[in-house]
N, C-alpha and C positions, 0 to 999 in steps of 0.2 A: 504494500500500500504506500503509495506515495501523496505527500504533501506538503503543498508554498506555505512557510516560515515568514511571515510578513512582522516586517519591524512596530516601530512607533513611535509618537511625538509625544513630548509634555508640551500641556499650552499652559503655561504657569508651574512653579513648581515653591511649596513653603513650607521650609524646615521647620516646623512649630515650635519641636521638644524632644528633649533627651531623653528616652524615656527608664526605665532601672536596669531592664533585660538587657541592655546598649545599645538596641536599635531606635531610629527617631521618630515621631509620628511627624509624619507629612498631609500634605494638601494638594495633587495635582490633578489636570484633568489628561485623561491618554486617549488619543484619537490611533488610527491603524491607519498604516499604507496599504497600495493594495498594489501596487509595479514595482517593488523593490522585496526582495525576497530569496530565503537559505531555502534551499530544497530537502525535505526531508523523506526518507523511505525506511520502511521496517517489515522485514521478509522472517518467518520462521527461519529460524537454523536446525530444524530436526534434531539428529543426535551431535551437531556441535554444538560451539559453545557460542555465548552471545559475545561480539567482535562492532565495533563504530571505522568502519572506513570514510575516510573523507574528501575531496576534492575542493578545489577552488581555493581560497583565501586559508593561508597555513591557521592551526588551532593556536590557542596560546594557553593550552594547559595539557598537562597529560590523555589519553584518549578515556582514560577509567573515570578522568575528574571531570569532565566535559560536563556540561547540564543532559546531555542527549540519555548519555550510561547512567547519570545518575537517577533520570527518570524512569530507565527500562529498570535497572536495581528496585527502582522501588515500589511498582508494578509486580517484578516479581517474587520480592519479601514480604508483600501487603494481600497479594491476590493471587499467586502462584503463577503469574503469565510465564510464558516457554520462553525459550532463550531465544534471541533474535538476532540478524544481521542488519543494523542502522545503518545507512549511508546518508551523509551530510555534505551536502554543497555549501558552502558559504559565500557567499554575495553579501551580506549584511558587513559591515566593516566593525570588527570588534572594538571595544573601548573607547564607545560614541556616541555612548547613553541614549542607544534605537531598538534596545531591549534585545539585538538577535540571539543572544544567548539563551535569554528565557523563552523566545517564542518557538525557538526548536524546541527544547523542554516540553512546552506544552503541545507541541506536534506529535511529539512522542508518545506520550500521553492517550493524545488521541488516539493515535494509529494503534495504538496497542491494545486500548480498548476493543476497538474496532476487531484487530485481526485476532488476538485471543476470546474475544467472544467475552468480557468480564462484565456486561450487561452495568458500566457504571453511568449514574444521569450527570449530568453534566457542575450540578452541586457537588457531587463529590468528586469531581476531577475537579473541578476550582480546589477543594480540600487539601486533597494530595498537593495540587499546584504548588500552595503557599505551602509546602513545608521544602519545596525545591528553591524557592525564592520571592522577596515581594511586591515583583511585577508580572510571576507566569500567571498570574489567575489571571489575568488579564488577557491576555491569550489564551483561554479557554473562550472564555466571552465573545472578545473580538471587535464589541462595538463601543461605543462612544461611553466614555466612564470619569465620574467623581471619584477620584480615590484617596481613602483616610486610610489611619491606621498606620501601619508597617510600609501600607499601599495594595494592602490585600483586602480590604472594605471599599465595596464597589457600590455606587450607587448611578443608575442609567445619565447621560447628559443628553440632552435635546439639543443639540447644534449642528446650523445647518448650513457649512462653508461648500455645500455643492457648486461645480462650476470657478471657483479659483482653483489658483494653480500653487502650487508645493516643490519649495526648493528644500534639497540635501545638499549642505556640502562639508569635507571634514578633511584636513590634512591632514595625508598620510603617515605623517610620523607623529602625529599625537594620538596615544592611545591612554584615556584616564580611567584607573580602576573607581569603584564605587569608595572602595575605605578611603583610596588618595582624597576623594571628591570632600566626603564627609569630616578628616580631619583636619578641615581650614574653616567650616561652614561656622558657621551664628543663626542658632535657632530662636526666631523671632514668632511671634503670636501674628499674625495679618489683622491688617486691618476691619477686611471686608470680606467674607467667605469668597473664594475662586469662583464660586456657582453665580455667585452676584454681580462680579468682576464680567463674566465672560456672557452677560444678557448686554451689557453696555455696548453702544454704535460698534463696529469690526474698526474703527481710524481712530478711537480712543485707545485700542490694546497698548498698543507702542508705549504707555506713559503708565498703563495702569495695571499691566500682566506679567509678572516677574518670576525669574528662578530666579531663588535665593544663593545656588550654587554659583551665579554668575560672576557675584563680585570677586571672590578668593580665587575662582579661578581662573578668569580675567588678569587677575596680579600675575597669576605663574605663568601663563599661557598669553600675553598680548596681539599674539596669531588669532587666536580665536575674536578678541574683542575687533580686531581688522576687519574682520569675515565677516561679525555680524553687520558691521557699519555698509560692507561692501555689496550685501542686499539692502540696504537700506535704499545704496546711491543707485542701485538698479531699479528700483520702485516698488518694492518689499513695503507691502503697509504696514505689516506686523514683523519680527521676525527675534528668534531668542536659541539660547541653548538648547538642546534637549536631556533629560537627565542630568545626567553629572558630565555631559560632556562626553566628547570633545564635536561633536557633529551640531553643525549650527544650521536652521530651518527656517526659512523666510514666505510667508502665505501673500500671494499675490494678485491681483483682480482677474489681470490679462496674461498670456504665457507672457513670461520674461525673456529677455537672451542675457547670459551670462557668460561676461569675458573671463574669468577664472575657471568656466567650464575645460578650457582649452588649456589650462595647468594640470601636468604630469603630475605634481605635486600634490593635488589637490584632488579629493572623490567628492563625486557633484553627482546628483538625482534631479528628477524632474519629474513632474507627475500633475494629471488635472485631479482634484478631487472630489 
């Protein structure tokens, strides 16, 4: 069974609080792409053993530590699924805060449902999700989401940016782990729930839609705050980090043309949404 591993966007993103287990509660909202995307496949392996081979874009962890194995593992310590052979394309550019790590996770997830037959609803593969990580529940879902908590408390969002257009771009050699991201951050209270935030006109976001990760990483990273200015001067009405970085996303009325698309240096998406 194969299946597209589709990234995602934060549109706002706020560190609330520190919370005692050490992870933080946040505030953002995640939209999905739907033309950028890790290929995922999961074929029984009968009497071998379960094996992740992969193509495209090198891993940047062991193949047992991948989120892919770690979701087949726990499928199979949870619900007895058979050992499998994953194949994973990567297209999604790692440590660029576009979630592909987790969204393969929850592909896996799925597929395995699917091909072992574990009759699980879709509540409890969010379940499992969250204990993989706290953006795969989200990729269970797939659609428009308020997310509290860890980032594993989903509540639906009604927004409707159909008909703009959606720039990716992230330099190649910045790749930012989530712990790097988090230990610069200042978890601040908002002012105004994100839900509230994001009903205001689409030409107010610019002033009033924030990742909180932006500022500290902005200091170490001055590439990135270039990038974001650099849709700005393209005609970007809105445009911010995603995650914790380092892939910076610019929402646009009419298709754009972007002169950095044409930097080696640089991975650039495009897409109507």
């Amino acid at each position: 069974m194969e299946l597209r591993a589709c990234p995602k966007i934060n549109l706002g993103l706020h560190i609330v609080r520190k919370r005692t287990d050490g992870f933080h509660d946040i505030e953002t909202a995640i939209i999905g792409l739907r033309e950028l995307y890790d290929t995922v496949s999961l074929t029984p392996a009968g009497s071998g053993s379960s094996v992740l081979e992969t193509s495209g874009a090198p891993l940047d962890c062991p193949p047992e530590s991948n989120l892919c194995m770690r979701a087949l593992r726990l499928l199979q310590r949870e619900f007895g699924a058979g050992e499998a052979v994953v194949k994973l394309h990567k297209a999604v550019p790692s440590g660029a805060g576009l979630g592909g790590g987790s969204s393969d996770a929850a592909a896996v997830l799925r597929a395995g449902n699917q091909v072992f037959t574990l009759g699980l609803s879709d509540a409890e593969l969010e379940t499992l999700a969250a204990r993989l990580g706290s953006d795969v529940p989200f990729f269970i879902k797939g659609t428009p989401q308020i997310c509290t908590g860890r980032g594993e408390i989903m509540t639906p969002l009604d927004l409707d940016l159909a008909g703009k257009w959606l720039a990716v771009v992230k330099p190649v050699s910045i790749e930012i782990s989530t712990a790097e991201a988090y230990a610069s951050v200042v978890p601040r209270e908002p002012r105004e729930p994100l839900r509230e935030l994001l009903k205001r006109p689409f030409e107010d976001w610019k002033t009033l839609i924030i990742n909180d990760f932006e500022r500290s990483v902005f200091e170490k990273y001055p590439q990135l705050q270039e990038l974001k200015q650099s849709l700005y001067r393209s005609g970007a009405v809105y445009a911010s980090m995603s995650g914790s970085g380092s892939a910076i996303f610019g929402i646009f009325d009419s298709r754009p043309t972007l002169e950095l698309a044409r930097n080696k240096l640089i991975f650039s998406h495009l897409e109507q949404l």
